[in-house]
N, C-alpha and C positions, 0 to 999 in steps of 0.2 A: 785534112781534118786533124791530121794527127799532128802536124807541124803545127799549126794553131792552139793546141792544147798543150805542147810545150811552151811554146812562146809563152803563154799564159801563166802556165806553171813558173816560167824562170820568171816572169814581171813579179808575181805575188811573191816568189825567193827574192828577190831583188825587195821590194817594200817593208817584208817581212828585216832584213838586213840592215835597211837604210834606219828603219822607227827605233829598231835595238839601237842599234848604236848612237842614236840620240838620245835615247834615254840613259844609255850606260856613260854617256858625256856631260849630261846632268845630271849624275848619281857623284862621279867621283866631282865636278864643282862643287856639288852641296858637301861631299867628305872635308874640301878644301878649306870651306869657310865655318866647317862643327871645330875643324884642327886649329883655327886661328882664336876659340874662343878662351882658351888658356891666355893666351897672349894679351887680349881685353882686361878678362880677370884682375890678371897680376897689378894691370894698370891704373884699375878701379880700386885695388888696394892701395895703391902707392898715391892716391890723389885722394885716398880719405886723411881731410885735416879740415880745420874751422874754415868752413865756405869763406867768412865774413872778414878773414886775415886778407885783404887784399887792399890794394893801392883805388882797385876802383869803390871799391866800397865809401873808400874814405874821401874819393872825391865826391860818391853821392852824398853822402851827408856832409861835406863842405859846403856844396852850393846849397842841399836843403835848410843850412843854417840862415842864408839870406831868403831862403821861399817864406820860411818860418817868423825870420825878424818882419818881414815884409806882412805878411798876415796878422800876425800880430800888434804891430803897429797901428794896421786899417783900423782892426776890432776894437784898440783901444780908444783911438782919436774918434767912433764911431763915424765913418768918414768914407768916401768912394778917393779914392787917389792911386796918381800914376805910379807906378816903380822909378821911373825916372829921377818923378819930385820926391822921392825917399835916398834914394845911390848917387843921383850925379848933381854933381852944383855946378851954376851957372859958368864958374872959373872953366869949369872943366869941359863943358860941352863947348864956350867960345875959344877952348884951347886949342879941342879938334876940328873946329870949324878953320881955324888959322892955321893949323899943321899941315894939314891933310891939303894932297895935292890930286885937287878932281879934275886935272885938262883929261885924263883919258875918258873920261866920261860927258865933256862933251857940257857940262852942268855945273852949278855952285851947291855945296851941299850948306843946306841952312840946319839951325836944331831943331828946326819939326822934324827934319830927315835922321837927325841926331835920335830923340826922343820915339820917333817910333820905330825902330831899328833896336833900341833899347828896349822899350814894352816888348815886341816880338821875340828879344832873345832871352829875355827874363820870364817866359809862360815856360820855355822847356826847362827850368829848376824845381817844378813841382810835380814834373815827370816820375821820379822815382817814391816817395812817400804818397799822390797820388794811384798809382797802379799798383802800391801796394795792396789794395783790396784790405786792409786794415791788418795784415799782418804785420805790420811796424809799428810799434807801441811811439809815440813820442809825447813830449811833453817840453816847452817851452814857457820862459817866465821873464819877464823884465823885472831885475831881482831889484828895480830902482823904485817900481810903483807898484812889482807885486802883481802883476797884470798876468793871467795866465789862458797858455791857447794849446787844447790837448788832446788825446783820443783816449786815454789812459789816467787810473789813479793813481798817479805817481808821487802825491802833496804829502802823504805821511813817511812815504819812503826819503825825500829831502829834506824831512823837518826832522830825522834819522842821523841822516846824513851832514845836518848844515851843525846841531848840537855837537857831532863827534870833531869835524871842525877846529869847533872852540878850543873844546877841548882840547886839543891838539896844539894850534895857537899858545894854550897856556903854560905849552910846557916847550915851547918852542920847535913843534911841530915835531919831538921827540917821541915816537912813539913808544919808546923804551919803559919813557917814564911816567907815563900816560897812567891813570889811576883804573887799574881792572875792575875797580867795583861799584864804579860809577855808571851813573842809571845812560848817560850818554855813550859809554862804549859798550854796557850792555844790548842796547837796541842795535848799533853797528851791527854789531857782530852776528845778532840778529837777522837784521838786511841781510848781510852777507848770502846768509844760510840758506834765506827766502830767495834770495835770487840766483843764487846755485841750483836751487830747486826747481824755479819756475821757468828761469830765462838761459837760452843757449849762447844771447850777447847782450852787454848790457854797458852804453857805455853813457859819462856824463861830460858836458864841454860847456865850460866857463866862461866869458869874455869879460872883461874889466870897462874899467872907463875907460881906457884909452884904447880900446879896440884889443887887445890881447887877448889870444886863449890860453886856455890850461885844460888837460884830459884829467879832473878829478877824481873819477873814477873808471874803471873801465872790468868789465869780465867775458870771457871769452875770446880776448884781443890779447897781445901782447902788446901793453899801453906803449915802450919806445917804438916797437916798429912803426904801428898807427901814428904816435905821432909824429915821426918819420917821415911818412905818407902826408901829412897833414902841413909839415912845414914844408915841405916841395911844393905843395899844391899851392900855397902861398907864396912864394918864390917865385915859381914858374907865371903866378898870376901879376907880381909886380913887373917881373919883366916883357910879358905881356900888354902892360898898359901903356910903358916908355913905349916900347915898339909901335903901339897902335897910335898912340900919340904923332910918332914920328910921320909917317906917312902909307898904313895899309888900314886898309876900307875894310879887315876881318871883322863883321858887329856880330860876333861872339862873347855871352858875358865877360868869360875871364881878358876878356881883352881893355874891357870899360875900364879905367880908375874910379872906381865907384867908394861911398861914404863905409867907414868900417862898422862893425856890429859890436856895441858900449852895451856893458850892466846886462848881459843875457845868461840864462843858462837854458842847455840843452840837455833832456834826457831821450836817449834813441835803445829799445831795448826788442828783442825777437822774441818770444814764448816759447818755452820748448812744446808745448801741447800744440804748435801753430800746425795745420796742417798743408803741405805742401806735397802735394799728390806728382809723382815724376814725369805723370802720362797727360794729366788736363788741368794741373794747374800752370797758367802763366803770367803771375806775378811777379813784381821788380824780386821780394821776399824769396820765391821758389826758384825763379831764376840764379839766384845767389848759389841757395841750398844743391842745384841741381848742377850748377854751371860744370866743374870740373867733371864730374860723372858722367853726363852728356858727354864731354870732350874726351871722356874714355875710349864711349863706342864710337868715335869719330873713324876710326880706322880699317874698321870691320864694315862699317857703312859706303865708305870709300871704295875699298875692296869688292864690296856686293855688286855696285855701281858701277867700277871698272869691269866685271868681268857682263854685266848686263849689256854696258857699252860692245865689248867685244864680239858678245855674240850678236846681235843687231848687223854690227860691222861685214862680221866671217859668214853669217847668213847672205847678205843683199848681196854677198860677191860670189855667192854661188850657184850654176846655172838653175832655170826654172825648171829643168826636165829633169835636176836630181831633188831639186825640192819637194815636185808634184811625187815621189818616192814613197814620200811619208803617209802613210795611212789613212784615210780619213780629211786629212787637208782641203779635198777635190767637193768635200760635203760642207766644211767648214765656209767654204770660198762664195758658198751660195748663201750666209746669212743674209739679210737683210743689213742695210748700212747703220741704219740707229740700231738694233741689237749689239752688232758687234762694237760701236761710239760705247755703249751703254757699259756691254762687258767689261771692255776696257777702262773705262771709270771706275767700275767696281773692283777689276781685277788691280787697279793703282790703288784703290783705298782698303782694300784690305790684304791686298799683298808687297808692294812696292814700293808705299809710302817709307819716310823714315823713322815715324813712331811705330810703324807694326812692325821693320825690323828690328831697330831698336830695342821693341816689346819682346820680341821671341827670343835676341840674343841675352836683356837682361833677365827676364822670367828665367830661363835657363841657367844662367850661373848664378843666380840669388837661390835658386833650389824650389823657385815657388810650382813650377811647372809638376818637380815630383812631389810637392807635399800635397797640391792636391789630386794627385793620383792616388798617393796615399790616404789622404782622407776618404778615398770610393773603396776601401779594404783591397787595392789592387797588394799583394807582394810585392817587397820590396825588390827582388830582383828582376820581375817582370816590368813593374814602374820605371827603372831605371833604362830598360830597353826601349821601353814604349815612348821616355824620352828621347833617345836618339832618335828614333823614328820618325816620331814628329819631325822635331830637326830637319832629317833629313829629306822630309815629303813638303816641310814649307819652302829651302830652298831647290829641290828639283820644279815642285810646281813655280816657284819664283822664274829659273830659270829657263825651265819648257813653254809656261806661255811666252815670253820676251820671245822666245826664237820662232814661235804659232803667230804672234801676232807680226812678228820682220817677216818672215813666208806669204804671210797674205797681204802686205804693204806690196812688197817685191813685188806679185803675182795680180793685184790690182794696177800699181803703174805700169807692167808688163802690157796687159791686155787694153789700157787704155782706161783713163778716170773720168772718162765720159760718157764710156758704153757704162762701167760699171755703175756708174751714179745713176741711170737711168734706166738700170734691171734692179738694180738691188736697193735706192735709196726710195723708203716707205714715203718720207716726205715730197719727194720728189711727185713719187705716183701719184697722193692725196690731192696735191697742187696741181695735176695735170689732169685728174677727174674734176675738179673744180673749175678748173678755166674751160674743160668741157662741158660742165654743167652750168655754168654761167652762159657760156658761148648759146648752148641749146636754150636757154631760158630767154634771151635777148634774140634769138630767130624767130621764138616762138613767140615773142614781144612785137616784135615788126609786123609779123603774119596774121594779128589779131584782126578778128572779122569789126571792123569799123562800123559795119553798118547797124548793130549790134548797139541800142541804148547802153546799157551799163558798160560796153567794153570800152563807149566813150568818155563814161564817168570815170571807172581807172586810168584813163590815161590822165584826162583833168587833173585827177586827185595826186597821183604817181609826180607829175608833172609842179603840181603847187607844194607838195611836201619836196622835193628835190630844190625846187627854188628857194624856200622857205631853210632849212636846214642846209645848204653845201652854198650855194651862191650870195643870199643875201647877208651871212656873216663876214665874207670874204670883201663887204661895199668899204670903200675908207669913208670913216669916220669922221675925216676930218672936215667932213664937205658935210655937217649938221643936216642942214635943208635939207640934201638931196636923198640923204638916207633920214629923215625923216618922211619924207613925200613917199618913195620906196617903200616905207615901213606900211604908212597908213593906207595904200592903194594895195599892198600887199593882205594886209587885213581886212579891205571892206570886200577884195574877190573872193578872198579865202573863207567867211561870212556867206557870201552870197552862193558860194560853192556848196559849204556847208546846207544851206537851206533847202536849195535843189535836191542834197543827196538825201536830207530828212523826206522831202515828200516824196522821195521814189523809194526809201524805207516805209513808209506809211504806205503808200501803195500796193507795193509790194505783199506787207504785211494783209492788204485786201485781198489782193489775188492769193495768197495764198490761204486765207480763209476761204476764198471761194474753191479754189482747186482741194482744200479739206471739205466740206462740204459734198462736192460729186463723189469724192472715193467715201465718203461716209453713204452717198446714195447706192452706189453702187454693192458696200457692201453687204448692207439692208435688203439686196435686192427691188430696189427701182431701176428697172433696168430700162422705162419708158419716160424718163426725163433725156429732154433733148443736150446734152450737154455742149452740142457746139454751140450756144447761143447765147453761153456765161459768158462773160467779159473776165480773164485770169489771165490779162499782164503780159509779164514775160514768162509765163508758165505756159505759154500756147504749145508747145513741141509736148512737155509732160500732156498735156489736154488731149490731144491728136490720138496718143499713145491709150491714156484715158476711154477716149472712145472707140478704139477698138478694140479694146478688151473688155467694154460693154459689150459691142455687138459680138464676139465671139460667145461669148457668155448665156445674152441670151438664144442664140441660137444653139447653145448646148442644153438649155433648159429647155427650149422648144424642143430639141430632139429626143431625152431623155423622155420627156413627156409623154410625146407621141409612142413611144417603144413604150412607155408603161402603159399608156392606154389599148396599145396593140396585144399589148401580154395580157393585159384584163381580157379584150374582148375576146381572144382567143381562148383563156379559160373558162371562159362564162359561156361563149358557144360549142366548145367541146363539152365543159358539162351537162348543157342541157340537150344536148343529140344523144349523150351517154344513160342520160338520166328517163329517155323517154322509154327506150325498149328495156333497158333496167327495168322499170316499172314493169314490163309485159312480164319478164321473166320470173319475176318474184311473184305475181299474180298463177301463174302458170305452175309454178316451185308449192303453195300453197294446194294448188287443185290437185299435184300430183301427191302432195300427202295425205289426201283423202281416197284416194285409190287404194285397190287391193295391188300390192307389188312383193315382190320376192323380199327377205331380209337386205342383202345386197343392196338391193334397189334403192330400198330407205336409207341404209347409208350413206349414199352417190347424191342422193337428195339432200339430207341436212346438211351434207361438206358442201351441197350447190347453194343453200339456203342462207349457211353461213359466210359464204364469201360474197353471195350476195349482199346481204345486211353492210357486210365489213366495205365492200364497192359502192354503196350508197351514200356508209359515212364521209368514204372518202370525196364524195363528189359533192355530199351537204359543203364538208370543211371547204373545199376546194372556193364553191358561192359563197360561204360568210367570212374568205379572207379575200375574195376581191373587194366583196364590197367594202370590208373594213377598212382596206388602202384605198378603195376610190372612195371613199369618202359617200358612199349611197347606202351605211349599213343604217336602217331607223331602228332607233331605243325607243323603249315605253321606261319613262321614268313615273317611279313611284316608291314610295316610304319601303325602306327596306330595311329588318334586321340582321343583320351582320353575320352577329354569334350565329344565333339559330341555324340561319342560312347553310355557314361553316358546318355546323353540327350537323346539319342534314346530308352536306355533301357529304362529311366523311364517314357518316350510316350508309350512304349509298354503295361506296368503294369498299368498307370492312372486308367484306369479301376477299379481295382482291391482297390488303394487308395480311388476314391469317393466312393463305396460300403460302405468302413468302416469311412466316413468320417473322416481319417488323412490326413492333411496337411504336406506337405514335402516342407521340407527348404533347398535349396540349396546354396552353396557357391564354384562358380567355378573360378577360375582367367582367365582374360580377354586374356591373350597371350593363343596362340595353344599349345597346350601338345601332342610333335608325340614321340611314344616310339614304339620299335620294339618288337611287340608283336603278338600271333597268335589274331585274331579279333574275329575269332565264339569261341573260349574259352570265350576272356575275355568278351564277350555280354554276352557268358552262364553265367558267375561268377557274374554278375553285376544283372543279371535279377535274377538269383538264392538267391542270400542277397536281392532285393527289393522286391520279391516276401516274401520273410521269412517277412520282414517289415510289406508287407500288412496281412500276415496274423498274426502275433502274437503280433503285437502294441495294445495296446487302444485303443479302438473305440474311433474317436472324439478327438484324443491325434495330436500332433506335430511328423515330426520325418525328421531328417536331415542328409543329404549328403554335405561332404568338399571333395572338392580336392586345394588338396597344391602342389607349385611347387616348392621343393629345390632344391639344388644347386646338391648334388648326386644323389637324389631317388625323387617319387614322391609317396605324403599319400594320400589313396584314405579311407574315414572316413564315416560308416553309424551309425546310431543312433535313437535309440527308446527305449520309455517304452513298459516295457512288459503286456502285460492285465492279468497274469498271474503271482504269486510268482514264482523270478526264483530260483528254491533249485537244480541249479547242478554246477558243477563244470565247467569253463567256457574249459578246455582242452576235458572232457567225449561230451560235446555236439559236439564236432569234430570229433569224431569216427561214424562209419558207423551205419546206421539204430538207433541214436536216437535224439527222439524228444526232443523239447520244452515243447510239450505242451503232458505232461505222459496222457493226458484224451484220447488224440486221436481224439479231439470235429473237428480238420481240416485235410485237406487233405495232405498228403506228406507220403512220404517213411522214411523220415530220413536221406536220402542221398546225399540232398543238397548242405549242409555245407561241406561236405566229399570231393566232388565233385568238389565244390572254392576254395576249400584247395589244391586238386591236380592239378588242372587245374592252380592255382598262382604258386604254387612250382615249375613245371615243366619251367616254362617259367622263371623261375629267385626269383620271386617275396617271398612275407611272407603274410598270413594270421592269424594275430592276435584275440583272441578273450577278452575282457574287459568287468567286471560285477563290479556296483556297485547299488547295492541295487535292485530295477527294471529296471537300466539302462542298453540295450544292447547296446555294440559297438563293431564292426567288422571292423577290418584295414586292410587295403589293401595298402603292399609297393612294389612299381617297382620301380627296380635300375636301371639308365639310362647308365650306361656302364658294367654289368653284360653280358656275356657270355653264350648265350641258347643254350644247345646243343639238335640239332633236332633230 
């Protein structure tokens, strides 16, 4: 055991050992690559100069001078035309037809091949002013008709321009002697300001008649270099056309000898307000703006990359059993396979891509990273930490997952890419419950009880829609008739199908009106309709079921029955065996109070007298609530008034109220209330609730009597607190023999309440019972044209 516990102890020193020291190998990488950022720096200083000074600039706007002539041209002649019939003449394409030596191809090249090889190469000139996204201002003018094609107001800035000129011309292009106070070098000078102001390039390119340019004006270029740039690019484009002439098939514009550009000017100018975002703009424009800065961090990105590669590399050649080392790896190893696809997507797009390093190394040396630290009131000397920090946790996380995610590569093709696809991959699983679930759907398909109407109809159905949808699309076509004939025999079965499945829907819908029908009998309690002898369909299994829980039913009600009538008869002849020598005794109770007997004596007598009386009541009550549940109690109906009634019971009980000192609150309405009712019932029902009053209220409490007279019924409403918690259920204190009061501490049977209840019911009426909290209430409704039957 103890050797065990070392082991253990030394594996967890050992992981413990292994996890540091990879992390402390990712701490000083990420040192490596904060140290190289000076390095960046310097170089991002040394490449700030005018983006737009460059060779390739000036070849974009070379060839946009022909996208330009070319559009220009279309708009004016308002005309659809090829590029071809604008640049090449006829000399020229039957020149390269006779040059050009096409045996390795096998073919003759004619000028259609000529001519669209031309179109094709003449769409990529309008590549660049295109995806400028309109941040290239231009403006072009056929200075012979005046004709202008533009994205920009640039007509007052050359009527600026075209005056100072003259101007100029007149003094023999002197500007020495150029007159300062004229309205034309005023406006120049003007421009100038304006476009110092506005624009960070701004250049203009002339052609003549005979094809020549001239850069008349230019800002932010240094106009020889540019034109410099500009007369190579022409150079290089004539010697280009000899050669292609001669015998290479390169159909690259500058290779065509194409017509030159007469009587144009161009103006190409950038906006300094343009915005050119470093991170999401990629425009020809921002491209420019961005190019050499971009190629700053080319080195540090390089470097990030190299050493990614590396560890990738120094990981997969190290054994698995020092891998497994690492901490956590063993938990890692059980993702699911789309999780970790997913991770790794994400963990490329927001750590490994080359714009978020990019983003991190330039945020950091532009200072933007501490200004908004700054901006959150951090301290400056803590913001400056909290920089390197970052720094250093974007590239250790850079570099620790690269080497987490080589460990579980390595440790996947270890164990085999098959077992693991098939534990871990989610898709995998979903796909193999589905071909299971299919599989079980299509057993249970085959297995289908045939004999079974509708089970034949789905297969019908199943079977015409699968032909209908997968088979008869796939008919050829080209055989008319046959898939005509197909179509319409497919339609009059599919019709005929249809109409079968209407009347066994219509059917259907019969039987199951008749199978609604029995359960509506059933519910109603008809329990003496034969139910096996409805005709309900395919409903006959529910039917069966149907019928036995009729029969069980009624013979739940036959039983119940029987046991009530058992319970009556046996109340009714216990009370009358009870009630006969009763009778002797109280007869006998009487003759001995007419005797001479001791004090004593008399006493033993009236507690005999009085429990007699009280033994009697109980066996009266006992007889008028059998009968009131058998249904054999007879009423004498006749006009009765209400109030009075009321008032009379509660003269009766008085008594019994001042004892307990409660107060009764009445509320009667002043009109007579005559309802046809039996009168010694409802006094019993009236005295039996105020009696319950006096005994179970508060002493010293309130307790109130309403009667209401509506328009149908009339509420007769008692009400009191209870001197006692009431814990029952206000329907259970309505059944026979129970109390209020579980102690027993008063007098009563429990039969009471039983007793109001049968005695209202029978005569029409409803005895409600109402609890809330200690509150008792008892309601009493008579309906003023209800029907008693005597």
């Amino acid at each position: 055991m103890l050797d065990i516990k070392l082991t253990r102890y030394d594996l967890g020193k050992k992981k413990r050992l292994y996890t540091s020291l990879v992390l402390l190998i990712s701490f000083v990488l990420s040192l490596i690559m904060i140290y190289r950022y000076h390095s960046v720096e310097l170089r991002v200083q040394e490449n700030k100069q005018n983006p737009f000074q460059s060779r390739q600039f000036a070849s974009d706007l070379f060839y946009t001078d022909y996208y330009l002539y070319y559009k220009i041209y279309q708009q004016e002649k308002n005309q659809l035309i090829r590029p071809v019939d604008l640049f090449l003449t006829k000399e020229t394409i039957q020149s390269m037809i006779n040059n050009l030596d096409m045996d390795y191809y096998s073919s003759e090249l004619d000028s259609d091949d000529i001519k669209y090889n031309f179109d094709e190469s003449f769409k990529e000139l309008g590549g660049f002013i295109n995806n400028s996204e309109g941040k290239l201002k231009y403006f072009a003018i056929n200075k012979k008709t005046g004709f202008e094609y533009t994205n920009y107001l640039f007509k007052d800035d050359m009527k600026a321009f075209d005056n100072y000129q003259r101007e100029l011309e007149k003094v023999n292009n002197d500007v020495a002697k150029i007159d300062k106070n004229s309205e034309a070098y005023k406006d120049y000078i003007n421009l100038q300001k304006k476009i110092r102001r506005k624009f960070m390039t701004y250049i203009v390119i002339d052609f003549d008649q005979n094809g020549k340019y001239d850069i008349s004006y230019s800002h932010g270029l240094q106009k020889e270099v540019f034109d410099n740039y500009l007369l190579e690019l022409d150079a290089n484009k004539n010697l280009n056309e000899v050669y292609t002439i001669s015998d290479v098939t390169d159909f690259s514009f500058s290779n065509y000898r194409v017509e030159p550009i007469k009587n144009m000017r161009y103006v190409y100018a950038v906006p300094n307000s343009v915005n050119t975002n470093f991170y999401s703009s990629h425009d020809t424009v921002s491209e420019y703006v961005h190019r050499k800065e971009r190629n700053s961090y080319r080195s540090i990105e390089i470097l990030g990359r190299s050493i990614l590669a590396i560890i990738v590399v120094i990981t997969l050649l190290i054994p698995i059993r020092t891998l497994k080392l690492f901490m956590g790896l063993e938990k890692l190893k059980k993702l699911p396979l789309e999780v970790f696809v997913i991770a790794l997507y994400y963990l490329h797009s927001s750590l490994l891509s080359n714009d978020v390093a990019i983003m991190m190394v330039r945020e950091t040396i532009t200072g933007n990273v501490l200004k908004s630290l700054l901006a959150n009131d951090i301290p400056l000397v803590v913001a400056k930490q909290l920089v390197n920090i970052i720094n250093i946790a974007y590239w250790m996380l850079s570099f620790f997952s690269i080497y987490l995610i080589a460990c579980l590569i390595k440790m996947v093709i270890k164990n085999g890419i098959t077992g693991y696809l098939k534990k871990r991959s989610l898709i995998l699983c979903v796909s193999r419950a589905i071909v299971r679930g299919v599989s079980s759907i299509f057993y249970r398909f085959i297995s289908v009880d045939l004999s079974l109407r509708y089970n034949r109809l789905f297969i019908i159905g199943f079977i015409l829609v699968f032909f209908g949808t997968v088979i008869l699309p796939w008919v050829d076509v080209t055989y008319t008739l046959l898939w005509f004939v197909l179509m319409l025999v497919y339609i009059l079965v599919f019709l005929i199908f249809t109409k079968i499945v209407k009347k066994e829907i219509d059917n259907g819908k019969d039987d199951y009106e008749g199978l609604l029908g029995l359960t509506k009998d059933i519910a109603s309690g008809n329990l003496d309709q034969d139910i096996m002898k409805v005709d309900v369909g395919i409903y006959e299994e529910i039917q069966r079921q149907l019928f036995s829980i009729q029969q069980a039913y009624k013979k739940s009600i036959e039983e119940e029955v029987k046991s009530q009538k058992m319970k009556s008869d046996l109340i009714s002849n216990v009370s009358h065996d009870l009630k006969t020598p009763l009778t002797s005794i109280i007869t006998y109770i009487e003759l001995l109070k007419n005797t001479e007997t001791s004090d004593d004596a008399k006493k033993y007598i009236d507690t005999i007298s009085r429990k007699s009386e009280r033994l009697k009541i109980l066996i009266d009550d006992m007889f008028e609530i059998t009968k009131a549940q058998s249904g054999n109690l007879k009423v004498n109906i006749d006009e009765v008034e209400v109030v009075n009634l009321m008032k009379q019971s509660i003269f009766e009980v008085s008594d019994r109220f001042s004892i307990r000192g409660i107060t009764l609150k009445t509320t009667f309405p002043e009109e007579k209330i005559i309802l046809k009712l039996d009168g010694e019932k409802t006094y019993r029902t009236f005295e039996n609730l105020l009696v319950n009053i006096a005994k179970y209220s508060a002493k010293d409490s309130r307790a109130y009597v309403d009667i209401k007279n509506e328009d149908e019924r009339v509420v007769i409403t008692f009400r009191n607190i209870s001197e006692t918690e009431i814990d029952y259920d206000a329907q259970d204190i309505l059944e026979r023999f129970r109390r209020g009061d579980k102690s027993r501490n008063t007098e009563g049977s429990g039969l009471g309440l039983s007793i109001a209840k049968g005695y209202v019911e029978i005569q029409g009426g409803e005895l409600n019972i109402h609890l809330d909290g200690d509150l008792f209430k008892s309601e009493i409704i008579f309906y003023k044209n209800r029907e008693i039957v005597k």
